[in-house]
C-alpha positions as CSV (number, residue, x, y, z in Angstrom):
1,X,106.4,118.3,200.1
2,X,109.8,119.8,199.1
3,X,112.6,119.3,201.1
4,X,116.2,121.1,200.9
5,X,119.5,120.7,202.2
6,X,121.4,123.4,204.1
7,X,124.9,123.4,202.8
8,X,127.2,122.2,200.4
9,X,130.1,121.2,203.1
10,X,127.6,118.3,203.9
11,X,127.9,115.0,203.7
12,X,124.9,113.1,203.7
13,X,125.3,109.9,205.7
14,X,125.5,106.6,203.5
15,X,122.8,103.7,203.6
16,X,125.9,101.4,204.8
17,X,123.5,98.5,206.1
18,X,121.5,98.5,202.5
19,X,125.2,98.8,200.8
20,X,126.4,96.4,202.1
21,X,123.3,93.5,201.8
22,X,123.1,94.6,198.4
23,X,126.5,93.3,197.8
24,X,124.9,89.8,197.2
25,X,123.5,91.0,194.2
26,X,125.8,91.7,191.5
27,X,124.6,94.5,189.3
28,X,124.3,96.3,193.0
29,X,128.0,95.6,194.2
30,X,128.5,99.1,192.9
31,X,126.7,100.3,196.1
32,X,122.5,100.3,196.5
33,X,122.2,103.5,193.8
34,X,124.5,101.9,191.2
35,X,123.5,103.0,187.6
36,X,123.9,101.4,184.5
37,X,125.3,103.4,181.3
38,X,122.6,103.2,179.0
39,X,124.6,105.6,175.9
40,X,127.9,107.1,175.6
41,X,128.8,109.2,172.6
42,X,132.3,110.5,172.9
43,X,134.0,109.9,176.3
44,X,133.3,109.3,179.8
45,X,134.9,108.1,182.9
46,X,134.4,107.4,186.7
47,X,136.4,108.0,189.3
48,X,136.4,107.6,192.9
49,X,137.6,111.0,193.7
50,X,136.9,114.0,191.5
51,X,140.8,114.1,190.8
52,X,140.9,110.5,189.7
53,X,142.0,108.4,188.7
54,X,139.3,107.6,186.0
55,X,138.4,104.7,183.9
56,X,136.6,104.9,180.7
57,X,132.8,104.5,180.8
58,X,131.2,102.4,178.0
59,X,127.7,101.2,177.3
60,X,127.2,98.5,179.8
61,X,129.6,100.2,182.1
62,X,128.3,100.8,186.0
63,X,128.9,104.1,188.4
64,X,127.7,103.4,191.8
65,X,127.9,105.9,195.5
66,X,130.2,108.7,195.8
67,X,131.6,108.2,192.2
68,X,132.6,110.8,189.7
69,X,131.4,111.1,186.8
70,X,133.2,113.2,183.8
71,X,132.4,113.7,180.0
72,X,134.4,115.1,177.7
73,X,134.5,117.9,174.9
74,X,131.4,116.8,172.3
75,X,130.2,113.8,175.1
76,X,127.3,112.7,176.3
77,X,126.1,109.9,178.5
78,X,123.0,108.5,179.5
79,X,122.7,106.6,183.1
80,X,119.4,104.6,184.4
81,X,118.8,103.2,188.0
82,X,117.0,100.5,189.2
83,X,114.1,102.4,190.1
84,X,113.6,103.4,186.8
85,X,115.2,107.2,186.8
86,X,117.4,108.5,184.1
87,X,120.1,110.7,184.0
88,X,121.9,111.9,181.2
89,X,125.2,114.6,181.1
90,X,126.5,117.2,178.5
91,X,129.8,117.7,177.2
92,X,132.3,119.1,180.1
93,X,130.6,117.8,182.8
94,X,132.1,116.4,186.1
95,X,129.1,115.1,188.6
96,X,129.3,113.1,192.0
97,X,126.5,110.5,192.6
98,X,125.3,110.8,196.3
99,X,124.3,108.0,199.0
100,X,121.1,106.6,198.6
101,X,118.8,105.9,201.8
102,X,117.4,103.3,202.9
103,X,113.9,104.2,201.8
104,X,115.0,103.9,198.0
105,X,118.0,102.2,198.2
106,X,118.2,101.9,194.0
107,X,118.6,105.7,193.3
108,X,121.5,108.5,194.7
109,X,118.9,111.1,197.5
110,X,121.2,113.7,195.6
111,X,124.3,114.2,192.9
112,X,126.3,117.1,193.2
113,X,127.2,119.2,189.7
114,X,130.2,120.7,189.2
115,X,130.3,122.2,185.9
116,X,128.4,121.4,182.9
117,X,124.7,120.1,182.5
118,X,122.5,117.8,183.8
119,X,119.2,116.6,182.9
120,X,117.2,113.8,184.7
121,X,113.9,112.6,185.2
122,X,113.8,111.1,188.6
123,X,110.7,108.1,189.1
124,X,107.8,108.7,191.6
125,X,108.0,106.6,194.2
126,X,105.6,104.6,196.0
127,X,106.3,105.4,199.9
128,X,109.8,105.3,201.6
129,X,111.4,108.4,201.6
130,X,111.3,109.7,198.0
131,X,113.4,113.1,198.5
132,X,116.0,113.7,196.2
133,X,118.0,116.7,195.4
134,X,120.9,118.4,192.7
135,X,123.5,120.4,193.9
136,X,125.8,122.8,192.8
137,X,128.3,125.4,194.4
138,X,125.7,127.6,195.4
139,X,122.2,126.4,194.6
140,X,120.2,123.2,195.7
141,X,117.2,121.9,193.3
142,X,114.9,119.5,195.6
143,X,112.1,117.0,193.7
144,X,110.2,114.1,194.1
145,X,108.7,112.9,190.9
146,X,110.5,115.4,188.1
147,X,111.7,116.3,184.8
148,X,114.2,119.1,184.9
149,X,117.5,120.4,183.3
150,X,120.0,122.0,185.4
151,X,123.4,123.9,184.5
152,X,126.4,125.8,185.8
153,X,126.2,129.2,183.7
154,X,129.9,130.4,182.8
155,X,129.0,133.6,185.0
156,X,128.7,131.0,187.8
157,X,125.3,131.2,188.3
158,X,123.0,127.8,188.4
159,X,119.5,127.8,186.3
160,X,117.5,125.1,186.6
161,X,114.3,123.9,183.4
162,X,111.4,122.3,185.1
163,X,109.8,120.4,182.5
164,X,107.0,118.3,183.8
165,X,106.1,118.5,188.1
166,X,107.6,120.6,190.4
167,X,111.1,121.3,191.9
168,X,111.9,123.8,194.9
169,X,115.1,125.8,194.6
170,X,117.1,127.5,197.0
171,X,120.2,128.8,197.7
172,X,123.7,126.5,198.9
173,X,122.0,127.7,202.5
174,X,118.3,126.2,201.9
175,X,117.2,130.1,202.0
176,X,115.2,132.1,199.5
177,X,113.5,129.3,198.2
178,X,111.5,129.2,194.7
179,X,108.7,126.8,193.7
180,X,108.9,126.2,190.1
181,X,106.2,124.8,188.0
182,X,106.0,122.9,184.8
183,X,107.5,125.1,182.0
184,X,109.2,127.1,184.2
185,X,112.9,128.3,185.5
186,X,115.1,129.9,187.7
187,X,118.5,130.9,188.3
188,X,120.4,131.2,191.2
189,X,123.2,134.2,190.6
190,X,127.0,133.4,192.0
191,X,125.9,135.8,195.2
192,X,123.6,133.3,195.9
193,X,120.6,136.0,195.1
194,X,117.5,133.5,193.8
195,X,115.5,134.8,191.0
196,X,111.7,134.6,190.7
197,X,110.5,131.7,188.0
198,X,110.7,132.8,184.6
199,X,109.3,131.1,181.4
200,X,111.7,127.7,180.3
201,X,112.1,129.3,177.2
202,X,114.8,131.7,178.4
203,X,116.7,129.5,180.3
204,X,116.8,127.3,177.2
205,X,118.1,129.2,175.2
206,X,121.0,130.4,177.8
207,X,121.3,126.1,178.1
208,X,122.4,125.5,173.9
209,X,125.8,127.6,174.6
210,X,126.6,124.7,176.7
211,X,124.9,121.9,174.7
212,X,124.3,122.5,171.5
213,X,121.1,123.1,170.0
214,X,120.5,119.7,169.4
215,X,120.2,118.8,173.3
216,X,116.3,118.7,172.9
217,X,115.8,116.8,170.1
218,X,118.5,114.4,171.9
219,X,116.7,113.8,174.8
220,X,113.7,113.3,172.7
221,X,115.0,110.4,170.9
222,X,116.6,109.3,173.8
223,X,113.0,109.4,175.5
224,X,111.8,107.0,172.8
225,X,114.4,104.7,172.6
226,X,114.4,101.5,174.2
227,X,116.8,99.9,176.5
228,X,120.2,99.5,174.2
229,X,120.9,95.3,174.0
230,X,124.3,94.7,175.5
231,X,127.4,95.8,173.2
232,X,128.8,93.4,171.0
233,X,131.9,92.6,172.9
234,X,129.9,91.1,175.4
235,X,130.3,88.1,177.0
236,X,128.7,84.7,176.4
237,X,126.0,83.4,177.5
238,X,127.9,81.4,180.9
239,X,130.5,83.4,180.7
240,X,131.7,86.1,183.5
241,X,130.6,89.5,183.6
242,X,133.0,91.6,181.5
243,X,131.7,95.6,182.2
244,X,133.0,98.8,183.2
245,X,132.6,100.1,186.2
246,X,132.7,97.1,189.2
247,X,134.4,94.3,186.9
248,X,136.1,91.4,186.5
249,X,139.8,92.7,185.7
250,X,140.7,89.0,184.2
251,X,139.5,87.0,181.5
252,X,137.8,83.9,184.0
253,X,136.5,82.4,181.4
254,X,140.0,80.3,180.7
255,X,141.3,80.2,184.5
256,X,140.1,76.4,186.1
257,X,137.8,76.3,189.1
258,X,141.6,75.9,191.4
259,X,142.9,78.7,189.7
260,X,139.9,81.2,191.1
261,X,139.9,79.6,194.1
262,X,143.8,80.6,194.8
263,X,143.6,84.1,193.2
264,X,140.0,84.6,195.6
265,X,142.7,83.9,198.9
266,X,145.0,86.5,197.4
267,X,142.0,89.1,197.3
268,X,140.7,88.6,200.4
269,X,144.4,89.0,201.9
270,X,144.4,92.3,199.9
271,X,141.0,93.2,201.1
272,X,142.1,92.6,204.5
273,X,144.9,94.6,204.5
274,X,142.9,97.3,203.5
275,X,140.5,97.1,206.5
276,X,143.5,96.8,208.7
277,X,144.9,100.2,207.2
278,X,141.3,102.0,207.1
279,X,141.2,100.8,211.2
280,X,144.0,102.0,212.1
281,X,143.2,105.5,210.3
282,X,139.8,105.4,212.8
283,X,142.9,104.8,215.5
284,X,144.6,107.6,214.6
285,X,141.3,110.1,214.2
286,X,140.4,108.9,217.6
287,X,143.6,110.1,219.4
288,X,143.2,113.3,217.7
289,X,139.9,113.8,219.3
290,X,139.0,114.2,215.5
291,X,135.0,114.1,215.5
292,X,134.4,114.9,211.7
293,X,137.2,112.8,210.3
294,X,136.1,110.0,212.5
295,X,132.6,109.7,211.6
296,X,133.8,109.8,207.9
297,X,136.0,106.7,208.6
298,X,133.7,104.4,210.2
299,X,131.2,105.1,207.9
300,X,133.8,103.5,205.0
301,X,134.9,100.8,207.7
302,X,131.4,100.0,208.3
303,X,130.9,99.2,204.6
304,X,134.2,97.4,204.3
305,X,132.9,94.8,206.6
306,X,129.8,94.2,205.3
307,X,132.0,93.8,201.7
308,X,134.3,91.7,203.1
309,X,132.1,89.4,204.5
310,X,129.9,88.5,201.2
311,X,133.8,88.1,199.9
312,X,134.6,85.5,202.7
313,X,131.1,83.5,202.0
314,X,131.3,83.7,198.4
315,X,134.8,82.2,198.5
316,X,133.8,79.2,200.9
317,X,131.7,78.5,198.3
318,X,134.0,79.1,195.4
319,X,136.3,76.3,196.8
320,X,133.1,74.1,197.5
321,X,132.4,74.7,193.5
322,X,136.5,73.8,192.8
323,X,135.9,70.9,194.4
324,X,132.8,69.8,192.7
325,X,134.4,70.5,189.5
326,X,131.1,73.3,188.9
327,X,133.0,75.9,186.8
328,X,129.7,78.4,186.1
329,X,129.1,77.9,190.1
330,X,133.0,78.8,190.5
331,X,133.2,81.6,187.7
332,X,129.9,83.3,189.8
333,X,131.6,82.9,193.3
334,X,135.2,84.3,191.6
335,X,132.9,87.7,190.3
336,X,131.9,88.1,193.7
337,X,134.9,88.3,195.2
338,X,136.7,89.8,192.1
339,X,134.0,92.8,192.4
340,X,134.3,93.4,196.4
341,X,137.8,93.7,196.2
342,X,137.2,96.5,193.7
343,X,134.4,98.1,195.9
344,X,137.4,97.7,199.3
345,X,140.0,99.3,197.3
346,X,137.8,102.6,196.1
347,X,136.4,102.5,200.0
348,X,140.2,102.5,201.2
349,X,140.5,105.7,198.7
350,X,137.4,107.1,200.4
351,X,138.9,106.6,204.0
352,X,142.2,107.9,203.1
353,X,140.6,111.0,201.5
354,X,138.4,111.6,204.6
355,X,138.8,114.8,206.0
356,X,138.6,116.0,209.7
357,X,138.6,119.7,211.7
358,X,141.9,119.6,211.9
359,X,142.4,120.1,208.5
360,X,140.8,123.8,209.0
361,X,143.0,124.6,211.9
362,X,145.2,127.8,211.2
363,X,147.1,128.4,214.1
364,X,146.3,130.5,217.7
365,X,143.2,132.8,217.1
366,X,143.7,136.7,217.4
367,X,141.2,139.0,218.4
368,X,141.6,142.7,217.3
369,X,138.8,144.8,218.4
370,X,138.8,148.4,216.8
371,X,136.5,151.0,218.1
372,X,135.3,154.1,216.2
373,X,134.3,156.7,218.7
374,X,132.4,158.8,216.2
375,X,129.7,156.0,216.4
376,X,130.7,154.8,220.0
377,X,128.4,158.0,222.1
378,X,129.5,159.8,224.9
379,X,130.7,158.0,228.5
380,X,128.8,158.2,231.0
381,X,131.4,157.1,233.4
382,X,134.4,159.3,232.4
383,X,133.1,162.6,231.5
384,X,132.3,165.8,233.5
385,X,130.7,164.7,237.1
386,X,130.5,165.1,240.7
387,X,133.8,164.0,242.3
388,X,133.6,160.7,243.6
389,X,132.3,159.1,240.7
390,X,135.2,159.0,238.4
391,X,136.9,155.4,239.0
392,X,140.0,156.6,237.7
393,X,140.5,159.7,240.1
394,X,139.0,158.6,242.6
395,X,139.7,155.0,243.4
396,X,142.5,153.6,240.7
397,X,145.1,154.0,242.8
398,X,143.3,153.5,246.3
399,X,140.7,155.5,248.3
400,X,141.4,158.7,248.0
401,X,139.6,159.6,251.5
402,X,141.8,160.7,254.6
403,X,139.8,158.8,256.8
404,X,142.0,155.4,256.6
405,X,139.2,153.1,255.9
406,X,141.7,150.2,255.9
407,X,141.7,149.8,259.2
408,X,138.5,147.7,260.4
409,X,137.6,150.0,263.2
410,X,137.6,153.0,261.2
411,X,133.8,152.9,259.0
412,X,134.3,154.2,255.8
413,X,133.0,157.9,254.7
414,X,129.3,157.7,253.3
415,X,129.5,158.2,250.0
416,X,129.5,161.6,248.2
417,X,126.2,163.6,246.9
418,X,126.0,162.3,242.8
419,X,123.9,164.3,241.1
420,X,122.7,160.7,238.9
421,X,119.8,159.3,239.8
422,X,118.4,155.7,239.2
């Protein structure tokens, strides 16, 4: 029912067929799990790589695959998928948003935690494969249909609230694992020692040093509150998309049908250029016999493609719009492209921050064996014994005989008495 990973130094292998038809839809150009930011109090940004850089996340905003996530001191943010699932962060968090699969292409199978706290309530799904998982440095939290809280103790240890079905928790190996029930917790120490379940209470109350005491009756009015309309700076009915996350950089809604056309060529140049660089890193990783680093760049090539080509088709059609004079038809086309070439450039990040074995290698490997002989026993081949059996009187500097059994015609001497038997 419960399924767990093995190790944190995975990488779980991207849905890059469903990312890459879910391009042709908009709000999904952010990859299939992109999320919408539902509430942000205080500050929050993305980024593609946990070093940056970031962009500011407001209400409306989008995260999609492999993003970062960070909040500030005294931040929060709230993020929904399109299955329905909804995650919200604590103040000093950082958080990566994992691939989806293709079974449930509309929610991350996992998000890695790096500090701070997370709570979620991931939807039950109806068939496909529903598995999805939160990681930290040394503890994996597996569900299917949950409510839970989990946090990165300052002691380093990772404690995890189940508050309504059931989540199995393990170690960053997938050992030890702990079934926790409704109204029940854990913690995983910084050993990676897992803890029986203990009543929620106590890991509550360990959970307001990082959040306040407040965090509950947040999430409760954040439980009854309805979707949030769209922020007042946003655009028009007609008018382009204007959101954080995958966006529009310009204001279309005063550049003419020609206009997008031309700056559409100039993108899909750019994304080009990109793919070209991303190949010839696959090149490179290829000479080097680089297995690891390999598989990590044709997975981003692989998606580059697939973005690339809804760019080229929506810009055919953006210069069929131009020259029909359909300026919403043209303004839609533009986003499209506008939005891949967003999506190429944080892929081309993603293939240049791939990393391969060789990044591990340290130089010639040198063995040192060290024996203790109080624990090594006695020989049995160098000790007190018949003569004849010792190797290094007898025969380690030739046949010690003076029969010359060199010479062919000469049979050797049977071999002396040995007082071992088999």
């Amino acid at each position: 029912m419960i399924m767990m990973g093995q190790s944190l130094l995975r990488h779980v292998v991207p849905a890059v067929v469903a990312g890459a038809v879910l391009l042709v839809s908009l709000p999904a150009l952010a990859g299939g799990a992109a999320g919408t930011v539902n509430y942000v109090k205080g500050t929050a940004e993305r980024g593609a790589t946990v070093a940056g850089p970031f962009q500011m996340l407001k209400r409306g905003g989008t995260v999609g695959e492999g993003e970062f996530i960070k909040t500030g001191p005294d931040s929060r943010i709230e993020v929904k998928f399109g299955d329905g699932s909804v995650m919200r962060l604590a103040a000093n968090t950082t958080l990566q948003l994992g691939n989806a699969k293709p079974g449930r292409p509309q929610l991350p199978s996992e998000v890695t935690l790096s500090s701070g706290l997370l709570w979620a309530r991931i939807a039950k799904a109806v068939g496909g494969d529903a598995r999805f998982a939160v990681r930290t440095h040394n503890a994996v939290a597996g569900v299917r249909g949950t409510v839970l809280q989990t946090f990165i103790g300052a002691d380093g240890s990772t404690m995890t609230a189940v508050f309504e079905g059931q989540v199995g928790v393990t170690n960053a190996l997938g050992a030890f694992e702990k079934i926790l029930e409704s109204g029940k917790g854990n913690a995983v120490l910084a050993d990676g020692t897992v803890l029986d379940a203990t009543d929620i209470k106590d890991i509550l109350a360990k959970a307001d040093a990082i959040t306040g005491s407040d965090w509950g009756a947040f999430n409760t009015e954040r439980d009854n509150a309805k979707d949030e309309a769209a922020p007042a700076d946003a655009p028009k009915e007609g008018a382009a998309p204007k959101e954080d996350g995958l966006k529009v950089r310009e204001d279309i809604s005063k550049m003419s049908p020609q206009e997008m056309s031309s700056k559409a060529d100039q993108a899909l140049t750019e994304m080009r250029a990109s793919l070209r660089s991303a190949v010839d890193l696959v090149a490179q990783a290829r000479k080097q016999k680089d297995i690891v680093r390999l598989n990590c760049l044709n997975e981003r090539v692989t998606q580059m493609k697939g973005v690339l080509k809804v760019a080229e088709d929506a810009a055919v059609v953006l210069q069929e719009s131009a020259g029909a004079g359909d300026v919403d038809g043209a303004r839609t086309q533009y986003t499209k492209v506008a939005m891949a070439q967003e999506r190429v450039s944080q892929l081309r990040v993603q293939a240049q921050n791939c990393v391969g074995a060789e990044s591990y290698y340290g130089g010639d490997t040198e063995v040192v064996t060290d024996i203790n002989q109080a624990l090594a026993g006695g020989d049995p081949f160098f000790g007190d014994r018949p003569v004849g059996v010792n190797p290094v009187d007898d025969y380690s500097n030739g046949p010690k005989s003076p029969i010359d059994n060199t010479n062919p015609d000469v049979p050797p001497p049977p071999p002396p008495t040995s007082s071992f038997q088999p």
